[in-house]
N, C-alpha and C positions, 0 to 999 in steps of 0.2 A: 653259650656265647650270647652276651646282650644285644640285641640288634640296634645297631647306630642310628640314633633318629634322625632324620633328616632336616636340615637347616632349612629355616626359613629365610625366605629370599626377604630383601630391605632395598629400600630406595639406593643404601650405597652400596649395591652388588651392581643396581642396573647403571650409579654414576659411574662405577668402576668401567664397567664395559662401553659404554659411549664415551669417556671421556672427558664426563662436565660435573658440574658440582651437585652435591644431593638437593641443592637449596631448587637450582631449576630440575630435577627430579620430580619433585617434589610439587612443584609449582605446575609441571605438567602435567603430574596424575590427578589431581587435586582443583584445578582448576583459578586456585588464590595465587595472588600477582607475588605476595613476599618481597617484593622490593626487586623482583625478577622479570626479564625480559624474556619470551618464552617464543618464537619463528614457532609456526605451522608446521614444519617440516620436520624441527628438532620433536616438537609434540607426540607427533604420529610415531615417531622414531623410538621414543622412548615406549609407546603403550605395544609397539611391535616387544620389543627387548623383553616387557615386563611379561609379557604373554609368553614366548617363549622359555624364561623360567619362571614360568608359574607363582607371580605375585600375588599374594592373595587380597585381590581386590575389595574381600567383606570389609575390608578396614576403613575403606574409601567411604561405605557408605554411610556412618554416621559423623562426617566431615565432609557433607553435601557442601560445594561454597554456596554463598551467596551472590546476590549484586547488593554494591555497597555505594558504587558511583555511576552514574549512566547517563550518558550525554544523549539527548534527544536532540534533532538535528530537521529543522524542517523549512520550506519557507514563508513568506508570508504569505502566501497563496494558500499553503497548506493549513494554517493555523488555523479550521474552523468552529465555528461552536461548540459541533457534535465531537470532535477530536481533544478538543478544551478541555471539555469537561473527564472524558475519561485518563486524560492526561494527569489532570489535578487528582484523583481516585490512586494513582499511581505515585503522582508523588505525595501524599498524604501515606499512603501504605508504606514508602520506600524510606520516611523518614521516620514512621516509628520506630522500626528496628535498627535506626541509628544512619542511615543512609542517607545521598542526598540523588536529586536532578538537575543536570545541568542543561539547560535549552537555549540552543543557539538557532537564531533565524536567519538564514543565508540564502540568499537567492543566487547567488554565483556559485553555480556547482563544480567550477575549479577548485576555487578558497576554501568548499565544503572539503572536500578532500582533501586538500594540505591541510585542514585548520585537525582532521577528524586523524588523518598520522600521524600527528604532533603529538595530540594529547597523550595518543597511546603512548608513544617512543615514550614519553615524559612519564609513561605512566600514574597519569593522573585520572583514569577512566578504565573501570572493566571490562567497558561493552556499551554499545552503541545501538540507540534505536533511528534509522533514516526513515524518518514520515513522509510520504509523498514516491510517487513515481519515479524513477531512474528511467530515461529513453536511449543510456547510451551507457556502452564497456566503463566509459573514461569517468562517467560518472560515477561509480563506486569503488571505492577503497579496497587494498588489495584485502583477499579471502584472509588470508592469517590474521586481521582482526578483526575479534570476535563485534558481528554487528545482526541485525535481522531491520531486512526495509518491508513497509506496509505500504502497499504498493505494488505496480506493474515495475519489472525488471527485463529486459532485451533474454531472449530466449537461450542465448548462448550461455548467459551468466548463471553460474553452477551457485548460486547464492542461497541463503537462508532467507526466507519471504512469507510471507501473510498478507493476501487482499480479498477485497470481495468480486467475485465473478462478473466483470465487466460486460462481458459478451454475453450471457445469462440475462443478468438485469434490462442489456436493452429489446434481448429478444421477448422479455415478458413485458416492459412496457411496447414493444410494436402489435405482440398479439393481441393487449389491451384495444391497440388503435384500430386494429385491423377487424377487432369484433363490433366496434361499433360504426365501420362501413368505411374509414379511413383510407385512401388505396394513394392516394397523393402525398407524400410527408417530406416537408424540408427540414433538413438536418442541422444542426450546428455542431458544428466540433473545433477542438482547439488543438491548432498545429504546437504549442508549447506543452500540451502531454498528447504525446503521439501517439504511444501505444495504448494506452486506456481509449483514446478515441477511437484506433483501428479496430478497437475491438466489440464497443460497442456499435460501430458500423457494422461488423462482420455479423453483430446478432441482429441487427435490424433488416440486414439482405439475409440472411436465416427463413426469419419469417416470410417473406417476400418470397420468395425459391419456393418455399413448402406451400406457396398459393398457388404458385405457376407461373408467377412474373418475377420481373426485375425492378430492382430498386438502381435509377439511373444514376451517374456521378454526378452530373448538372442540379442533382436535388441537394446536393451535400454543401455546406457553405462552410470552410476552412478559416477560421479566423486565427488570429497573431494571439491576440494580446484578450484581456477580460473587459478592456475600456470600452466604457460607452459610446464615446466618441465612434470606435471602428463599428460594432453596429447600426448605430444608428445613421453611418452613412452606408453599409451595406445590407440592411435589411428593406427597405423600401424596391429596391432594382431585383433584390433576392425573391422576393413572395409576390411579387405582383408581375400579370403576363397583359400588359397594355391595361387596361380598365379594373381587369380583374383578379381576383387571387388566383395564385396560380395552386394552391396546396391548401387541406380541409386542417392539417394538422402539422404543427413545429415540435421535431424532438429538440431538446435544448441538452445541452453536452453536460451541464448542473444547473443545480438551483437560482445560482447568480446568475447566471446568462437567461435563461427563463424568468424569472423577476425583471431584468433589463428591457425585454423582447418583452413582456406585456405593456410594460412602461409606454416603447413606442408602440405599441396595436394601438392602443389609448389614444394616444394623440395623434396619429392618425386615422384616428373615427372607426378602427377596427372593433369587433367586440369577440371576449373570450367568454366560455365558449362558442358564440351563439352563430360567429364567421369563423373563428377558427379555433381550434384546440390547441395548445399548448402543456407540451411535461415537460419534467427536469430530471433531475438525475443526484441523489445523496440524501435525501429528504432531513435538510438542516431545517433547526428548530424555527427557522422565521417561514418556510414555505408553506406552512397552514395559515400566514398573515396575509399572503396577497389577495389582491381582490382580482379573481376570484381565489379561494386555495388552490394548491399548485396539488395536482398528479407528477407522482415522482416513484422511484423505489428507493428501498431502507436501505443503504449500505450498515454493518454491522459493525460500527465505529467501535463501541464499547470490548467488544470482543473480540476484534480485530487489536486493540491495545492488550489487552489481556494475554493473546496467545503469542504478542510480540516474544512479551515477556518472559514470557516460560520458555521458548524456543531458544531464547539469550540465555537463557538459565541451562538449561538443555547443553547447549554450544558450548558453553564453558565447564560446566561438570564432566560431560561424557566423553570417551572415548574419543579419538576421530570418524568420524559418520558422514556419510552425505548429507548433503545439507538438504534441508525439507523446505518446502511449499506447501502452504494451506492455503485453498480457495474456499470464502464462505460464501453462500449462496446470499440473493440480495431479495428482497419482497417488496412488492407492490403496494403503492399506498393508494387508490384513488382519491381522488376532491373533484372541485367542481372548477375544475377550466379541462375537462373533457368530456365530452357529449357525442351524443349519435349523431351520424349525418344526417340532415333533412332534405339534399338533393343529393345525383346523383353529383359524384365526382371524375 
């Protein structure tokens, strides 16, 4: 007796049994759009179905997709140098092999998300890369399309993310401060990224705790906006306690806000570092301009884009998965607007 070889299972055994066409079959295992609209749900649905009879997924593998269209999505706040440039690295590479980017700068993070479930519905975009922080649910798009934010994301949100270690970064610039006798430090942070700033607060009372004190609220100064304007009429009331300075050292929440805040030391007769130190925070390519250079740490821009991308890539090839989070770690640049104290503080 010849033993009956057993059939190989086919995308239309698994259309058969869910009840939908092999094209979105297909489009699910595979990850390529085919002119196909493809729910999260139905997705998962079908790589259940194809597992339980035994699809033979080797076939997948030398029909890796690609990204062919990718909407980059950031605002103008986010647009920085260091991001610029690894941006163009990206779409230089995404267009040799026939691809394009599309980059839309949106400050209204309503319209960002109408504007980012349109394209998909329309299917005119693979996958989505969101630059910049999210501090809220409503800020991001639902999970079924495929995106990765680079960036802090609100703790509930079960998303796909890559950023560099906010909280990290400021606990190595406080222990900078704090080694060279720093015990006073007024903060700056920005209420419009919340979370990135909570966090970099939470490492700078880190350091502080692990000394045996507290790092008070009254030292933290919560600004709106990046305008000069609001600084400079809240830093004078902020750093001075009647005659004198109240603090040896300002953390500044980035590079901008720290280039602003020298600006006004300057003019008013302050001097860096010699009255008081100042750092920042992202170390974009102009903070070795300022006079004096700016002390900052590195966020890891470049590779921070990089592992966007393969994570998007990831998202769409694979299976259904929990969605991943890379935190990279961030490094210490010193320059010269931090110095040791020469009284005590």
């Amino acid at each position: 007796m010849v033993r009956e070889q057993q059939k190989k299972v086919t995308i239309r055994d698994i259309a058969r049994i869910l009840e939908i066409s092999p094209a979105t079959v297909s489009t699910a295992l595979t990850g390529r759009r085919n002119g196909v609209f493809v729910s999260e749900e139905t997705r998962k649905r079908v790589w259940e179905v194809a597992r339980e009879l035994g699809y033979p997924f080797e076939r997948l593998r030398a029909r890796t997709p690609r990204l062919q269209q990718v909407a980059l999505f950031c605002t103008s706040y986010h647009w920085s140098l260091v991001f610029m440039g690894a941006i163009m690295d990206f779409a230089n590479s995404l267009s040799r092999r026939g691809g394009r980017v599309l980059l839309q700068v949106e400050n209204d993070r309503e319209s960002e998300v109408t504007l980012i479930q349109e394209l998909y519905r329309r299917r005119e975009v693979d996958g989505f890369i969101l630059l910049g922080s999210r501090n809220k649910v409503k800020d991001l798009p639902s999970l079924e399309i495929p995106y990765v934010v680079i960036g802090e994301i609100p703790e509930e949100v079960n998303a796909w993310q890559v950023c560099g270690d906010n909280e990290d970064g400021a606990r190595i610039l406080g222990e900078h401060l704090w080694a060279l006798g720093h015990r006073k430090i007024g903060v700056f942070l920005m209420e419009s990224n919340r979370i990135p700033s909570l966090k970099r607060l939470m490492g700078l009372k880190a350091v502080w705790k692990r000394h045996g004190t507290d790092l008070p609220e009254n030292w933290v100064l919560k600004l709106q906006t990046e305008d000069e304007n609001e600084l400079s009429e809240k830093l004078p009331k902020f750093i001075f306690e009647g005659d004198n300075l109240k603090f040896t050292a300002l953390f500044c929440y980035n590079d901008r806000v720290a280039g602003t805040t020298m600006k006004f030391l300057n003019r008013l007769g302050i001097r860096v570092p010699e009255d008081i130190s100042v750092v920042g925070f992202d170390n974009e390519p102009y903070s070795e301009l300022f006079q004096p250079p700016l002390t900052t740490v590195e966020q890891p821009f470049s590779q921070l884009v990089s592992l966007a991308v393969q994570l998007l890539e990831e998202r769409l090839a694979s299976p259904p998965l929990p969605p991943k989070r890379i935190i990279l770690p961030c490094r210490l640049i010193v320059r010269s607007s931090t110095a040791a104290v020469t009284s005590p503080s």
